[in-house]
GUDOMI-193658 format. One record per atom (N, C-alpha, C): residue number from 1; residue in one letter; atom name; x, y, z. Coordinates in nm, 2 decimals, always signed. Layout:
[NUM,"A","CA",[X,Y,Z]],
...
***
This chain:
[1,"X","N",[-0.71,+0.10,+1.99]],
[1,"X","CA",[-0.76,+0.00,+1.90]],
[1,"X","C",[-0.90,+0.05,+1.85]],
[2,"X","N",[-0.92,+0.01,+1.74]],
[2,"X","CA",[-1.07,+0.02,+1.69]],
[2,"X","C",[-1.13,-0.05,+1.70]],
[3,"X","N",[-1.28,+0.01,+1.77]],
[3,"X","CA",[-1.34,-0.11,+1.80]],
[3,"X","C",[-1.45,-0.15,+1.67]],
[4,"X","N",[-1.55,-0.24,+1.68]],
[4,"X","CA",[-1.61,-0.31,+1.58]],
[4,"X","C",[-1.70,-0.21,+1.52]],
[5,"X","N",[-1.79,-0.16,+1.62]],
[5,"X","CA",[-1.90,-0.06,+1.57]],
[5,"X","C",[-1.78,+0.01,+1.49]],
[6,"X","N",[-1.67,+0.09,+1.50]],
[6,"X","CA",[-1.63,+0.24,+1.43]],
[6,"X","C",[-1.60,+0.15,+1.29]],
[7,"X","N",[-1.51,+0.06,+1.29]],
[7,"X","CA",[-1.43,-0.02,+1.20]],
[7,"X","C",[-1.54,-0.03,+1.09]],
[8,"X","N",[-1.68,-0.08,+1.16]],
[8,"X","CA",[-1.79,-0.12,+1.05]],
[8,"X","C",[-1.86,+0.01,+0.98]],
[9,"X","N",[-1.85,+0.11,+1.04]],
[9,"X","CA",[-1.89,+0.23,+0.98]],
[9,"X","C",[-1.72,+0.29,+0.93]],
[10,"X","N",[-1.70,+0.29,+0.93]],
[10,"X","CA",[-1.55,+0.39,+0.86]],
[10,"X","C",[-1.47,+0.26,+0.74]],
[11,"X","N",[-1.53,+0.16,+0.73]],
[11,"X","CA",[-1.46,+0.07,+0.61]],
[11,"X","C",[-1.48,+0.11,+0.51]],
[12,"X","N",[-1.62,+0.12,+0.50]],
[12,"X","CA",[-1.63,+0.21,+0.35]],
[12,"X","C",[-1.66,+0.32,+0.29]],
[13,"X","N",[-1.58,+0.40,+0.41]],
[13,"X","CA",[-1.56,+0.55,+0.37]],
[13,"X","C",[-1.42,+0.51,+0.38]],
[14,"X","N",[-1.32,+0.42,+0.42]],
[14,"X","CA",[-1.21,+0.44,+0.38]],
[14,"X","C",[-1.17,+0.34,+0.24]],
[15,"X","N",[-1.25,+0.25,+0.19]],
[15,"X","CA",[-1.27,+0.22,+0.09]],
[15,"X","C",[-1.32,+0.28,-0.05]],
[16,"X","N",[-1.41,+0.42,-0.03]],
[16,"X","CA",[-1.42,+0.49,-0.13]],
[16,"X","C",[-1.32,+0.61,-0.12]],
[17,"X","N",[-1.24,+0.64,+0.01]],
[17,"X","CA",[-1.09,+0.77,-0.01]],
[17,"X","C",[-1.00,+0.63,-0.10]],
[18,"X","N",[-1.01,+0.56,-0.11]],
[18,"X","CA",[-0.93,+0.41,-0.14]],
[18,"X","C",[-0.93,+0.46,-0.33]],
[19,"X","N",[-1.06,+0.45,-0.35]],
[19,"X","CA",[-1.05,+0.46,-0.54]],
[19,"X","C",[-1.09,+0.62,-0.54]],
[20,"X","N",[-1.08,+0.69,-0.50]],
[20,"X","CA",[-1.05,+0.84,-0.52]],
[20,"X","C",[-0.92,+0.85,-0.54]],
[21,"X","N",[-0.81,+0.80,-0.41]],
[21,"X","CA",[-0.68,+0.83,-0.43]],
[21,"X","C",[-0.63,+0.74,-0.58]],
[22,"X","N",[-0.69,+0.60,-0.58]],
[22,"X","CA",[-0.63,+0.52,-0.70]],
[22,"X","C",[-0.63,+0.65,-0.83]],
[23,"X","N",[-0.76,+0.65,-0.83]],
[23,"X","CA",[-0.77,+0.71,-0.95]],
[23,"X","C",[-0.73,+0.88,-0.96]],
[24,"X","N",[-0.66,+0.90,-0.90]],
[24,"X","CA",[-0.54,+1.04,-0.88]],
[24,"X","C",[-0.42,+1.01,-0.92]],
[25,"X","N",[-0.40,+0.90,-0.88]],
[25,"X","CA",[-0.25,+0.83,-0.88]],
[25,"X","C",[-0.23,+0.75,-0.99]],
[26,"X","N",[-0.32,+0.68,-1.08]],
[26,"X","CA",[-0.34,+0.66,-1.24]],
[26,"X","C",[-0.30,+0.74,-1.30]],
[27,"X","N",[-0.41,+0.90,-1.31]],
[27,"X","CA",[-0.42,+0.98,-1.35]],
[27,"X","C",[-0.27,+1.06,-1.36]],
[28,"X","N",[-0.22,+1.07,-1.24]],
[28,"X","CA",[-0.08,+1.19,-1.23]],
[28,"X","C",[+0.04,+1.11,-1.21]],
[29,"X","N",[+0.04,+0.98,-1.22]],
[29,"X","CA",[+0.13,+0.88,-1.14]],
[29,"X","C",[+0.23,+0.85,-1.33]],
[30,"X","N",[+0.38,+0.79,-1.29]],
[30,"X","CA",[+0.38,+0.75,-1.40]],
[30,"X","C",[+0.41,+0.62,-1.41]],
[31,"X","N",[+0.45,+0.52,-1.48]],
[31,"X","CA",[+0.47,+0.36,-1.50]],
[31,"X","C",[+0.57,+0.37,-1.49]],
[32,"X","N",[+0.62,+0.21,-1.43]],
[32,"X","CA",[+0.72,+0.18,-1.37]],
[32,"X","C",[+0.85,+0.15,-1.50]],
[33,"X","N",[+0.91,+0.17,-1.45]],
[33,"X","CA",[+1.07,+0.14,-1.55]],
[33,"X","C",[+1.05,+0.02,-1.57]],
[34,"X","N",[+1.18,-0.04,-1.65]],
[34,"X","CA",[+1.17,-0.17,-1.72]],
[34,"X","C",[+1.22,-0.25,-1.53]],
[35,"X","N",[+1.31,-0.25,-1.48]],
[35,"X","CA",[+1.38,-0.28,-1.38]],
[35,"X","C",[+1.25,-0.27,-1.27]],
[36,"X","N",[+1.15,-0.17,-1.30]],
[36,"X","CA",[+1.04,-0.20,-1.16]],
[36,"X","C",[+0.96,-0.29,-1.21]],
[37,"X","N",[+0.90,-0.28,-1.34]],
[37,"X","CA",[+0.84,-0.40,-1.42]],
[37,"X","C",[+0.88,-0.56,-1.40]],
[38,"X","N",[+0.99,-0.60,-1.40]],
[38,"X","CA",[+1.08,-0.70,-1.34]],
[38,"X","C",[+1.05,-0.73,-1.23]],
[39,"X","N",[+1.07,-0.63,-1.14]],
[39,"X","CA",[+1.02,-0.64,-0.97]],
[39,"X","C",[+0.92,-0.69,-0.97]],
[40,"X","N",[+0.81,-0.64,-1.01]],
[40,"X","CA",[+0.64,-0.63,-1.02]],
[40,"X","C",[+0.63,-0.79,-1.06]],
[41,"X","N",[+0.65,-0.84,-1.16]],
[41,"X","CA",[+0.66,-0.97,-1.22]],
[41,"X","C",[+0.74,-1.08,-1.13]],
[42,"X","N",[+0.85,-1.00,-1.05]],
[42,"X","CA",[+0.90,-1.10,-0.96]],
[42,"X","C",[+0.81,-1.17,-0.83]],
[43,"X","N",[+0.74,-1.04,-0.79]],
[43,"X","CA",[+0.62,-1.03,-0.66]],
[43,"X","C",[+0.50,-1.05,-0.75]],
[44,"X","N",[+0.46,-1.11,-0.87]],
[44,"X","CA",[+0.36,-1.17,-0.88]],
[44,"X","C",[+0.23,-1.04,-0.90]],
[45,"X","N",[+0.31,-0.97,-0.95]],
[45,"X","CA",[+0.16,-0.86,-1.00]],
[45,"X","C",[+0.10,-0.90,-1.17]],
[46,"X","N",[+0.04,-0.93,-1.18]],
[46,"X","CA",[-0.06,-0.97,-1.29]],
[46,"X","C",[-0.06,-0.90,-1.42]],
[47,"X","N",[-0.06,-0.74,-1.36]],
[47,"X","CA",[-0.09,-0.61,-1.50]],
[47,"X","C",[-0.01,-0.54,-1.47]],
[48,"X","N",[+0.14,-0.53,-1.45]],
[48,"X","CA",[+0.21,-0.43,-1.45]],
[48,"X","C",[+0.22,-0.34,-1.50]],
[49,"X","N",[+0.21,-0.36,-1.59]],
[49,"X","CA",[+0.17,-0.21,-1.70]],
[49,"X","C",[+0.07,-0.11,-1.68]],
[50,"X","N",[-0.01,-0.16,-1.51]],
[50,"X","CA",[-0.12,-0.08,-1.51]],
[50,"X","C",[-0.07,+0.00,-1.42]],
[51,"X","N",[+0.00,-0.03,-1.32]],
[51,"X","CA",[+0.04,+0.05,-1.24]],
[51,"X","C",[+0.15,+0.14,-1.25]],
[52,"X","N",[+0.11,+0.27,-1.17]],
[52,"X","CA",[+0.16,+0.40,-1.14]],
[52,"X","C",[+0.17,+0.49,-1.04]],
[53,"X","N",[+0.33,+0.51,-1.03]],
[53,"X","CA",[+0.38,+0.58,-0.90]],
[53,"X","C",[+0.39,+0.74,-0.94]],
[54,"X","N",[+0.35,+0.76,-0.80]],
[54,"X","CA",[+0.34,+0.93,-0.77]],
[54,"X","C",[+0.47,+0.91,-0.63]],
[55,"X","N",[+0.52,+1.01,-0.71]],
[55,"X","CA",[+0.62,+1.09,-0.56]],
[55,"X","C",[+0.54,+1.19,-0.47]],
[56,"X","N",[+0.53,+1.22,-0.37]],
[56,"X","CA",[+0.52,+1.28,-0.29]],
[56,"X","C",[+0.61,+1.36,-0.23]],
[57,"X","N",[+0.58,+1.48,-0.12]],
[57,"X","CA",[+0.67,+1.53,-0.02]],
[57,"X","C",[+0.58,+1.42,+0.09]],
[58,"X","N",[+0.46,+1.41,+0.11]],
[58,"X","CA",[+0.43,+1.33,+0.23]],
[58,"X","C",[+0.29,+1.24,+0.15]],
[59,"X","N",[+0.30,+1.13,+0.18]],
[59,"X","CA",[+0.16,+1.09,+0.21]],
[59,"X","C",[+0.03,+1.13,+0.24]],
[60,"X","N",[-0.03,+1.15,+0.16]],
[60,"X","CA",[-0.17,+1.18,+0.20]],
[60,"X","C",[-0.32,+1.11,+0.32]],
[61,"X","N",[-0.28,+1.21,+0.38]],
[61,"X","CA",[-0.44,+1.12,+0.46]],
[61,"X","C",[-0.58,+1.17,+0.39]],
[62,"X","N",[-0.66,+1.09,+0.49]],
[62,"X","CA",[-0.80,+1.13,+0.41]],
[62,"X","C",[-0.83,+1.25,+0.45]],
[63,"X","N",[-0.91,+1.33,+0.41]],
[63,"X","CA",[-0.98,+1.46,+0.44]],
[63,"X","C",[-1.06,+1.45,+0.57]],
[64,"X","N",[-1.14,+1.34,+0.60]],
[64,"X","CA",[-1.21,+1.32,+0.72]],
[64,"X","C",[-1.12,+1.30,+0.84]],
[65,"X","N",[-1.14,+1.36,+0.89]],
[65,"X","CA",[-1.08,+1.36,+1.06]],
[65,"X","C",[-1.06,+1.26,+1.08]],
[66,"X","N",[-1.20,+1.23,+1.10]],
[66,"X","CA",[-1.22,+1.08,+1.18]],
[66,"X","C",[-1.16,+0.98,+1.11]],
[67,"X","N",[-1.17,+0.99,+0.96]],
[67,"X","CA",[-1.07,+0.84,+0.91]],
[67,"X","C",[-0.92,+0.89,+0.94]],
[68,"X","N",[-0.89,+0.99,+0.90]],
[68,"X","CA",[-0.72,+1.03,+0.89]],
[68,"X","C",[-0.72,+1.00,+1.04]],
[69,"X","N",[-0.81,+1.03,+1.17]],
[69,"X","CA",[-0.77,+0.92,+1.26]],
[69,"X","C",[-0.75,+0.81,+1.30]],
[70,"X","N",[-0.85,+0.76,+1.23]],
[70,"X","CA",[-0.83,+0.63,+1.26]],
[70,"X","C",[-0.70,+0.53,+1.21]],
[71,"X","N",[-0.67,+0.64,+1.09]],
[71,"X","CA",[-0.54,+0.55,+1.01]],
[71,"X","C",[-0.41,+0.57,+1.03]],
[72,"X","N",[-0.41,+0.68,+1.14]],
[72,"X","CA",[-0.32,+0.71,+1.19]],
[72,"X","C",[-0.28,+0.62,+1.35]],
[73,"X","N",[-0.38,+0.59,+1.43]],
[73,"X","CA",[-0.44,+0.52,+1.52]],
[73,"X","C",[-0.41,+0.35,+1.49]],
[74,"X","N",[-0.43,+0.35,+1.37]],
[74,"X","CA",[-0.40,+0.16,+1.33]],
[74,"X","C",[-0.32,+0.17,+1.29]],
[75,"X","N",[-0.20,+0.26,+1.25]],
[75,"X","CA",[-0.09,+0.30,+1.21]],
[75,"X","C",[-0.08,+0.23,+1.06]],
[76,"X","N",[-0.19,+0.25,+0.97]],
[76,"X","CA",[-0.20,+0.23,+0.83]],
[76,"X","C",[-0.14,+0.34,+0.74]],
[77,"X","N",[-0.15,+0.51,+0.79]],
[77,"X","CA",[-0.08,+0.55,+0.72]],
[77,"X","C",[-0.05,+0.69,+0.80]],
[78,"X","N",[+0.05,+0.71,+0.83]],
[78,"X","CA",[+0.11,+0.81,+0.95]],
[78,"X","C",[+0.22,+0.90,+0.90]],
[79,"X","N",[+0.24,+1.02,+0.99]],
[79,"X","CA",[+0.35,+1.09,+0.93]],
[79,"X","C",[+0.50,+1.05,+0.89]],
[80,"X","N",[+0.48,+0.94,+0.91]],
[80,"X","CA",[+0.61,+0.87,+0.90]],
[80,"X","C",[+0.61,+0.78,+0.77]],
[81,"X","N",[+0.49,+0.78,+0.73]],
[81,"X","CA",[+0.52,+0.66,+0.64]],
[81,"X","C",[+0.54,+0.68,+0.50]],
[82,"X","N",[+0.59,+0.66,+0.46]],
[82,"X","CA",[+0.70,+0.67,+0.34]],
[82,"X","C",[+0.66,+0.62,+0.21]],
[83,"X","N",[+0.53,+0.51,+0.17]],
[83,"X","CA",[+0.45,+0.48,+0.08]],
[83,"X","C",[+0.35,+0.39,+0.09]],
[84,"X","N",[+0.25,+0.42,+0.00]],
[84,"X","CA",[+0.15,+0.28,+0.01]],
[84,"X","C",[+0.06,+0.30,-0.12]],
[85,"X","N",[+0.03,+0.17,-0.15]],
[85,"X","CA",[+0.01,+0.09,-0.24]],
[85,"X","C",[-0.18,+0.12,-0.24]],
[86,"X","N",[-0.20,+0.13,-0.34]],
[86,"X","CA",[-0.40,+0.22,-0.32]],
[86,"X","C",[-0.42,+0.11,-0.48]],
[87,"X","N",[-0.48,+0.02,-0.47]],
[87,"X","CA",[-0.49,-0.07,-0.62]],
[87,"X","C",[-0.38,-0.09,-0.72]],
[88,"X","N",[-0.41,-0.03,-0.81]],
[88,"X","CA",[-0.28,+0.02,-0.89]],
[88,"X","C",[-0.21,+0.15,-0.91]],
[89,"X","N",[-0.26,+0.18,-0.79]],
[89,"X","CA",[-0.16,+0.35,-0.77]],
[89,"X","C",[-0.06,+0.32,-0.67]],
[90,"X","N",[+0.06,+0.34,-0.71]],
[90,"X","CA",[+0.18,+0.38,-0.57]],
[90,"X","C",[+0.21,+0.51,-0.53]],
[91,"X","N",[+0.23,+0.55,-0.42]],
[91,"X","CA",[+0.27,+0.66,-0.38]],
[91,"X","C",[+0.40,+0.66,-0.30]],
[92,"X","N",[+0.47,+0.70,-0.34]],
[92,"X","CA",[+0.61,+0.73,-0.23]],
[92,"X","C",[+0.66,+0.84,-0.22]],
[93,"X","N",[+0.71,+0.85,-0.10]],
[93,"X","CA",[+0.76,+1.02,-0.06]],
[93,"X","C",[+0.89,+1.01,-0.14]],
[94,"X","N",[+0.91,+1.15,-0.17]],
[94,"X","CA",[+1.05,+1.16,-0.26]],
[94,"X","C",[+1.17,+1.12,-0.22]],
[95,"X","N",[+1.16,+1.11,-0.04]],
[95,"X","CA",[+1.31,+1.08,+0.00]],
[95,"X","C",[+1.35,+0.95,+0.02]],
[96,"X","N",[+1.26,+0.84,-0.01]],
[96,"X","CA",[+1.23,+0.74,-0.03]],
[96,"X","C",[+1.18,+0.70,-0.19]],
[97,"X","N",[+1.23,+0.73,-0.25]],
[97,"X","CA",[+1.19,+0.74,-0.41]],
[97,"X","C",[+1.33,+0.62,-0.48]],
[98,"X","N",[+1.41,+0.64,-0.43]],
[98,"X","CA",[+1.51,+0.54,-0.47]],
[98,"X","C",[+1.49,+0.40,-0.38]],
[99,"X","N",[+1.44,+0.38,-0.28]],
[99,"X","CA",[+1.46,+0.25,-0.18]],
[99,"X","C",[+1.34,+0.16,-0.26]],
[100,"X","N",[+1.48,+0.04,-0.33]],
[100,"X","CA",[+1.38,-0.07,-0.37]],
[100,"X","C",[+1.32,-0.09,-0.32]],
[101,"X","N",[+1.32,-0.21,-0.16]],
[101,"X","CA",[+1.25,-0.26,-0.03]],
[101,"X","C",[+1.16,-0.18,-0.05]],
[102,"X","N",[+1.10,-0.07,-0.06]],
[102,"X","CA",[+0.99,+0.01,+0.00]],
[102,"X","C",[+0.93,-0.03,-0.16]],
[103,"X","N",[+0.94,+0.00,-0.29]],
[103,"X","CA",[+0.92,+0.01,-0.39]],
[103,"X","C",[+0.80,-0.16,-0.42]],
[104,"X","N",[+0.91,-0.28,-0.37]],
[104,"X","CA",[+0.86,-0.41,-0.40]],
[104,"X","C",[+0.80,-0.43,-0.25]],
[105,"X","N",[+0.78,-0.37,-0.16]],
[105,"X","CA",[+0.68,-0.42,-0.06]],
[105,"X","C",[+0.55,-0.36,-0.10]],
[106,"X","N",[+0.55,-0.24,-0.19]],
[106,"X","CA",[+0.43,-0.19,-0.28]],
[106,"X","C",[+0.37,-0.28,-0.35]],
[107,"X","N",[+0.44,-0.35,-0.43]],
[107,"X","CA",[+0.41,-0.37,-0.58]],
[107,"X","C",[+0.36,-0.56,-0.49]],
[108,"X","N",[+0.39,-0.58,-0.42]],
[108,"X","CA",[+0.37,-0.70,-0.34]],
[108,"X","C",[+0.20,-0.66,-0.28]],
[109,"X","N",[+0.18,-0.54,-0.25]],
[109,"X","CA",[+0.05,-0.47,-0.20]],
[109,"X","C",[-0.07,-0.50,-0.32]],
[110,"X","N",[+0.00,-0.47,-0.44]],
[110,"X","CA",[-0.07,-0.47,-0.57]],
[110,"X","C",[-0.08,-0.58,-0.62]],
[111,"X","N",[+0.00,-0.66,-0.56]],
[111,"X","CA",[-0.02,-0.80,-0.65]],
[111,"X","C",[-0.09,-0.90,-0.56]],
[112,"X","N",[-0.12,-0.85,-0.38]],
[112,"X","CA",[-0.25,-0.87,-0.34]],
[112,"X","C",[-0.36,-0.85,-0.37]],
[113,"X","N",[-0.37,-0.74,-0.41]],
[113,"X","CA",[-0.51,-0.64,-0.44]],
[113,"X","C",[-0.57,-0.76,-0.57]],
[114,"X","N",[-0.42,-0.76,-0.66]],
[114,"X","CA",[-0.51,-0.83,-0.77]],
[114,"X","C",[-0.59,-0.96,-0.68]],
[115,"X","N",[-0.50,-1.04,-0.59]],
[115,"X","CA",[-0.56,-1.14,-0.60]],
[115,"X","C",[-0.71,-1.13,-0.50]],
[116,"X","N",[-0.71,-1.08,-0.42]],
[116,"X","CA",[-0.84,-1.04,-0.35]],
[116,"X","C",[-0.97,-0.99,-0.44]],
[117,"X","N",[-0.94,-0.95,-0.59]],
[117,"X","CA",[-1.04,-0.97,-0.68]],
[117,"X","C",[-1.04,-0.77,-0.71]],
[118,"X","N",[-0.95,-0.72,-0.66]],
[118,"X","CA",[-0.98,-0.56,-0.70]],
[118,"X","C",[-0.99,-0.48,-0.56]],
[119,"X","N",[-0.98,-0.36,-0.58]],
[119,"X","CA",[-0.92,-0.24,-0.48]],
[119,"X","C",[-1.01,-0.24,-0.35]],
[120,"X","N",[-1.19,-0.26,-0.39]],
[120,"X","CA",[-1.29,-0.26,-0.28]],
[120,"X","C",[-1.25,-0.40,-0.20]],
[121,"X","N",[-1.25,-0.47,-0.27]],
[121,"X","CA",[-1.25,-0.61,-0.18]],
[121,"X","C",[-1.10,-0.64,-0.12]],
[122,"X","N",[-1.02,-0.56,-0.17]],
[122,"X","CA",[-0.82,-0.58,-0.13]],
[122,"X","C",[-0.87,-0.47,+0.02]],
[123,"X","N",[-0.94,-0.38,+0.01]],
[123,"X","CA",[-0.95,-0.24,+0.16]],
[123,"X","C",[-1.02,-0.32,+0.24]],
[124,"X","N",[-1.10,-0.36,+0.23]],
[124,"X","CA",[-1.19,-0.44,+0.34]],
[124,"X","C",[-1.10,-0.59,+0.38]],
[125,"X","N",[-1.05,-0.68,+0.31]],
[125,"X","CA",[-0.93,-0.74,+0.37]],
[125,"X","C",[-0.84,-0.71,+0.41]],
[126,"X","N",[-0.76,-0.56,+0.33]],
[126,"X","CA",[-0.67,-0.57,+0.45]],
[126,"X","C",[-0.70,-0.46,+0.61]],
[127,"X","N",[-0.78,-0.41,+0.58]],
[127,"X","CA",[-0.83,-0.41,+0.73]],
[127,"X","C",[-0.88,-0.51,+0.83]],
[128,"X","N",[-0.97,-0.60,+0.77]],
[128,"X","CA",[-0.96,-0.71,+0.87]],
[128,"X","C",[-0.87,-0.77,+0.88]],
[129,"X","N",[-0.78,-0.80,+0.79]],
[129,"X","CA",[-0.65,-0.84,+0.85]],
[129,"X","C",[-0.61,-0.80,+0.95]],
[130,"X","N",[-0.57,-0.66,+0.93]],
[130,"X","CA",[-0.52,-0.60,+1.07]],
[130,"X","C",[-0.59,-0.59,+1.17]],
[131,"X","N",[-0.72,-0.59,+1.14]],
[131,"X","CA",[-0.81,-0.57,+1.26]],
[131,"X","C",[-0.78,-0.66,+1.36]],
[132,"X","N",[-0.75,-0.81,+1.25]],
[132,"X","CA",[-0.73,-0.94,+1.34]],
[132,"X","C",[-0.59,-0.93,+1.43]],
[133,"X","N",[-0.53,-0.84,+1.40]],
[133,"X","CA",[-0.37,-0.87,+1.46]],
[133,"X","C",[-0.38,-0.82,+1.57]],
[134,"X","N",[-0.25,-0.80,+1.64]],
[134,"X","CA",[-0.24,-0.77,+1.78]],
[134,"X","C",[-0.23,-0.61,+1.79]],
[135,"X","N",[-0.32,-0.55,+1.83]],
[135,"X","CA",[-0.32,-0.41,+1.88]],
[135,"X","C",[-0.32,-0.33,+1.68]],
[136,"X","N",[-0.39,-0.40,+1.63]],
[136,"X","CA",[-0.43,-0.37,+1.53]],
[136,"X","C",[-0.32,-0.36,+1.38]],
[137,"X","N",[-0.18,-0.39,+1.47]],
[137,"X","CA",[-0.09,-0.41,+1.39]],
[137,"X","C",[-0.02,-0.45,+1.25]],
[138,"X","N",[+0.02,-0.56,+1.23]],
[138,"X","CA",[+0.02,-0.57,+1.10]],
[138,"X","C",[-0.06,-0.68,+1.02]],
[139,"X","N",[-0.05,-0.80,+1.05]],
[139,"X","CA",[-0.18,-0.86,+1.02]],
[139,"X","C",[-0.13,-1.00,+0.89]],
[140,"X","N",[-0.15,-1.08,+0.81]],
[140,"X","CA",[-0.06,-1.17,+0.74]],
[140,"X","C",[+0.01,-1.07,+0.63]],
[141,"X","N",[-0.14,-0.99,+0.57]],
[141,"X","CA",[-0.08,-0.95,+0.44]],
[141,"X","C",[+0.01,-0.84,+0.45]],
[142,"X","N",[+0.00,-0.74,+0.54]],
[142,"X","CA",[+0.10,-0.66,+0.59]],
[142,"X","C",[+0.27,-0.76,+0.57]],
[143,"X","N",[+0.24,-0.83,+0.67]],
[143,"X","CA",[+0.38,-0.93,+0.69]],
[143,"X","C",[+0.42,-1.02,+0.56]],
[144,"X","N",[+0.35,-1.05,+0.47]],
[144,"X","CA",[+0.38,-1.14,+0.37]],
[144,"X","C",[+0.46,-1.02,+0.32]],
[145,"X","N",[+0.43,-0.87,+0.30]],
[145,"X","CA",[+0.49,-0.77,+0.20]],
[145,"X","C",[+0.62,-0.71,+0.28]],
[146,"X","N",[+0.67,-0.72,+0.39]],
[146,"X","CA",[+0.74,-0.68,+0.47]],
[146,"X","C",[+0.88,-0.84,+0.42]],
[147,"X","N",[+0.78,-0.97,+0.40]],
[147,"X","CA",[+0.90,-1.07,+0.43]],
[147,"X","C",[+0.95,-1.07,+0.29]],
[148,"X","N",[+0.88,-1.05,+0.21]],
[148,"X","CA",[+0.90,-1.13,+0.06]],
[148,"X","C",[+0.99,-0.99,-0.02]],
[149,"X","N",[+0.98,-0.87,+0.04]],
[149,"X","CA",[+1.08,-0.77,+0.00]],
[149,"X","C",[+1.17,-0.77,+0.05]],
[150,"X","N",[+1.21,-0.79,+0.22]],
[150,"X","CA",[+1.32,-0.82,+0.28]],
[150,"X","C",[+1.44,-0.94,+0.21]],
[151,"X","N",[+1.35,-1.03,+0.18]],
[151,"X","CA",[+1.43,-1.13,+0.09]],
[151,"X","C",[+1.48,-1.16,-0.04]],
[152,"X","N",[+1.39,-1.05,-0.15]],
[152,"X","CA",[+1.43,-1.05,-0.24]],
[152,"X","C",[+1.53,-0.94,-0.22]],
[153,"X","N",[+1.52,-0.85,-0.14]],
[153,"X","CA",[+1.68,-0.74,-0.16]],
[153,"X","C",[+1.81,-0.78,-0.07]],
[154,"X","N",[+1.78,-0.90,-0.02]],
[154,"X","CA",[+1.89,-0.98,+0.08]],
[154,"X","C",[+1.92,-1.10,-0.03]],
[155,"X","N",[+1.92,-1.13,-0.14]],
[155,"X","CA",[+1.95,-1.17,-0.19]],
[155,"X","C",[+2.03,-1.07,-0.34]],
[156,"X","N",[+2.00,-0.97,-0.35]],
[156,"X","CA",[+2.08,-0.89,-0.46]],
[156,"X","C",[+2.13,-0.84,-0.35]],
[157,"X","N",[+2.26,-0.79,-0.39]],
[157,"X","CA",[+2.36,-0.67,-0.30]],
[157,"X","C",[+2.35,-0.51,-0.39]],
[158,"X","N",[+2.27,-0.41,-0.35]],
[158,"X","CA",[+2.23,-0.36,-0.40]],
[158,"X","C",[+2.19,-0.22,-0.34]],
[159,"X","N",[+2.26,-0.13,-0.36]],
[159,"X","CA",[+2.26,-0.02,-0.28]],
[159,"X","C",[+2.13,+0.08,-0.23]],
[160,"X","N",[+2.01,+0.01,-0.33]],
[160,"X","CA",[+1.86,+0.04,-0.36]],
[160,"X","C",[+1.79,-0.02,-0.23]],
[161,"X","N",[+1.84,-0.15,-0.18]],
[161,"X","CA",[+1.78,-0.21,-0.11]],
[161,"X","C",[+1.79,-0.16,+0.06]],
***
């Protein structure tokens, strides 16, 4: 677990790797199809038109040790993980590039960010979120994006889901 001293010094160094990566993933990322646009409007994202997905072979961590520890440690973003949502940039690994669920548990990411007021103030909530959870785990807004994708693809029968 992280404790409070690290958490309070590493928030906003991982809040500024936060709009470095956004603004990579604008920049190289492309917009969503008509069918992800849908999604996006389904999960309540605001400016869909703003956002843009980058494929990957892996997820990027931060350059700093110590944060790409730590985020590996809170298990925010690990060799395992398959995408995540940075403001209005998505990133997903290629071999996960077709899985709606992973696609709208993003765009559910983004349509928090909007509401938390933008990208600095969406990183510093959802770390405290997590911070608040159990063993740093997932935390409401983690879980709101985990339930609200599981249910919209449990209701289409859909080979994406």
């Amino acid at each position: 677990m992280i404790n409070h001293k690290d958490f309070d010094r590493l928030a906003p160094l991982a809040s500024q790797w936060a709009k470095v990566q956004e603004a990579y993933i604008l920049q190289q990322g492309v917009p969503l199809t008509a069918a992800q646009t849908a999604d996006a409007r389904r999960v309540a994202v605001q400016d869909p038109a703003r956002v843009r997905v980058l494929v990957v072979d892996r997820i990027p961590l931060p350059e700093s040790k110590e944060l790409a520890d730590a985020a590996r440690q809170a298990q925010i973003i690990t060799d395992a993980s398959r995408g995540v949502a940075i403001g209005y940039g998505i990133i997903i690994r290629a071999d996960s590039w077709k899985n709606r669920e992973l696609l709208l548990h993003q765009l559910i990411h983004v349509a928090q960010c909007e509401r938390s007021g933008g990208l600095e103030s969406f990183v510093i909530e959802y770390l405290l979120d997590r911070r608040g959870s159990r063993d740093f785990t997932l935390g409401s807004l983690e879980d709101e994006a985990r339930t609200l994708a599981r249910e919209i693809c449990a209701g289409r029968q859909t080979a994406n889901c």
